[in-house]
C-alpha positions in Angstrom: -188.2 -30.9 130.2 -190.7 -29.9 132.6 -194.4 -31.3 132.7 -197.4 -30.5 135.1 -198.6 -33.1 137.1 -201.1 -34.2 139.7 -199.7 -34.7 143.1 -202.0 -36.3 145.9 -200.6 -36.8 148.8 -202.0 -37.6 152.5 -205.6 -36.1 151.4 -204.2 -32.6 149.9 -204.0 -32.2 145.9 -202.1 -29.8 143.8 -201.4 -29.6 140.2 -197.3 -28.8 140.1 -194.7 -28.2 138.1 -192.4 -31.3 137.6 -188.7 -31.3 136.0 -187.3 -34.0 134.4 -183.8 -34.1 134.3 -181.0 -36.3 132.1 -180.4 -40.0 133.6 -177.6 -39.4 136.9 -178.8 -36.3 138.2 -179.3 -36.1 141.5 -183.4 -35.5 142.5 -184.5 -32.7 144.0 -187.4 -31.7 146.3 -188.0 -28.2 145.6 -189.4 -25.6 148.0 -192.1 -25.3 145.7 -193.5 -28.2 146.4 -192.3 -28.2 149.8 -195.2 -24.8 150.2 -198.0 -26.4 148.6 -197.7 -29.9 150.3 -197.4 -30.4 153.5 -195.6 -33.4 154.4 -195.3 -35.4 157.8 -191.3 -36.5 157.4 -192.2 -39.3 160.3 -194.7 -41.1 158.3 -193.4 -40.7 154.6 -192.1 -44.2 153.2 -192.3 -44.4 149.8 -191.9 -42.3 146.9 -193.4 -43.1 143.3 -191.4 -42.6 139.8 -192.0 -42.9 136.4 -190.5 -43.6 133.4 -189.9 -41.1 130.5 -192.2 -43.9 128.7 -194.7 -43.4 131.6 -194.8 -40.0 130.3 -195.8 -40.2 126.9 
């Protein structure tokens, strides 16, 4: 299923495209995202998720 979302990140926004995929599939990173957001790998900690309840 894919579903656009709002990603902020380190004072840049983008609305994206995001896929989710069936429980135990490994996540990807896509270079989509990797284009539009710029990230500095040194100071990146944490990463958020949802749940496909989240989504509704």
């Amino acid at each position: 299923m894919d579903v656009m979302v709002h990603v902020s990140y380190n004072g840049q926004s983008q609305t994206m495209r995001l896929c989710v995929l069936k429980d135990d599939e490994p996540v990807l990173f896509g270079r989509d995202w990797l284009s539009h957001v710029k990230l500095n790998c040194d100071t990146l900690f944490k990463v958020n998720s949802v749940t496909m309840e989240g989504l509704r």
